[in-house]
C-alpha positions in Angstrom: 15.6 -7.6 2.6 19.4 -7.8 2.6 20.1 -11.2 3.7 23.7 -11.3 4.2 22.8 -8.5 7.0 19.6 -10.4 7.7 20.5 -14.2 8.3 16.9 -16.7 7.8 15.7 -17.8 10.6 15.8 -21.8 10.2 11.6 -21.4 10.6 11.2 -19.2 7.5 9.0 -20.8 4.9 11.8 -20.4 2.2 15.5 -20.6 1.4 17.4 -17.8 -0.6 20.3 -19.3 -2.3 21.9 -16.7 -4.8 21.5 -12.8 -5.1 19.4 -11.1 -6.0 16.6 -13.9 -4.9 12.8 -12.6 -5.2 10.2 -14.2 -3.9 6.3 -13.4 -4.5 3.6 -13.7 -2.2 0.6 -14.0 -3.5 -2.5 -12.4 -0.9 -4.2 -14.8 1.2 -1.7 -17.7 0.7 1.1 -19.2 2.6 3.3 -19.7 -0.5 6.1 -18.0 -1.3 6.6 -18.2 -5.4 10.2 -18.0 -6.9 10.8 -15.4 -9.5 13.2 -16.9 -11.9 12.5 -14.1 -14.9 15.1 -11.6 -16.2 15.1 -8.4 -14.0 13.5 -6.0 -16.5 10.1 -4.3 -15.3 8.3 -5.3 -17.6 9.2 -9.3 -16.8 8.7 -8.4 -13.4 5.0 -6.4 -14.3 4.0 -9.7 -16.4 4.9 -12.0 -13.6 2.9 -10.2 -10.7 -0.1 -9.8 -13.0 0.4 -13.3 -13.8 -0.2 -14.4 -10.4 -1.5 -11.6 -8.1 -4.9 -13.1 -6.6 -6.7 -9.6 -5.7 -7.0 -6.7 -8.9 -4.4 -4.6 -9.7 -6.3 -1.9 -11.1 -6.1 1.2 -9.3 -9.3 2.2 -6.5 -11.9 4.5 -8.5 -11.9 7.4 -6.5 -15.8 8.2 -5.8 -16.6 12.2 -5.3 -18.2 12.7 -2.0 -21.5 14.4 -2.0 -22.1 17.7 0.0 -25.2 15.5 1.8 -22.9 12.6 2.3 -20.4 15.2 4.3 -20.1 14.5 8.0 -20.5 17.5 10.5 -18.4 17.7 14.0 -20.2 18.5 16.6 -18.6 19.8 20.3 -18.7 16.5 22.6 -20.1 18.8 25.5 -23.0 21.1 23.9 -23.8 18.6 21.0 -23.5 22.3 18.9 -22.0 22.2 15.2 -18.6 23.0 15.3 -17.9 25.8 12.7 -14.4 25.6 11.1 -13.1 29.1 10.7 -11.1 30.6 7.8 -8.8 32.6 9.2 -5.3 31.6 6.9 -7.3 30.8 4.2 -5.2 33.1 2.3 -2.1 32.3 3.8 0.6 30.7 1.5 1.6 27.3 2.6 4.5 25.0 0.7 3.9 21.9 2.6 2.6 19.2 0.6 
């Protein structure tokens, strides 16, 4: 947040006195925890594994299996839909 575009309102639960000011919030508290280290990443790394309450280690992603698949059916008949092909082929360059 930019503060001297942002003023605090008088409510917030914490006071920013000098700039750069970062504040840590760890999940499922009300506290707002003053970061006082040096501004490298890896200070700033050490410092949210230090007190981050929920694991920082990325999801595993989980292949689906072809049984586990859902198929669409049409609201009205209740049929299967059947996705069709046709650009299949076609070159895309969206991401």
């Amino acid at each position: 947040m930019d503060s001297p575009e942002n003023d605090l309102p008088t409510s917030a639960p914490f006071r920013v006195a000098g700039f750069p000011t970062l504040k840590f919030k760890p999940a499922n508290s009300r506290e707002f925890l003053d970061y006082d280290g040096d501004r490298s990443l890896e200070s700033l790394i050490a410092y949210v594994e230090k007190h981050a309450k929920n694991s920082l280690e990325p999801p595993i992603n989980i292949p689906v299996e072809p049984e586990a698949q859902v198929t669409l059916k049409h609201a009205e008949t209740g049929e299967p839909v059947q996705h069709h092909h046709e650009h299949e082929h076609d070159e895309h360059d969206e991401l």
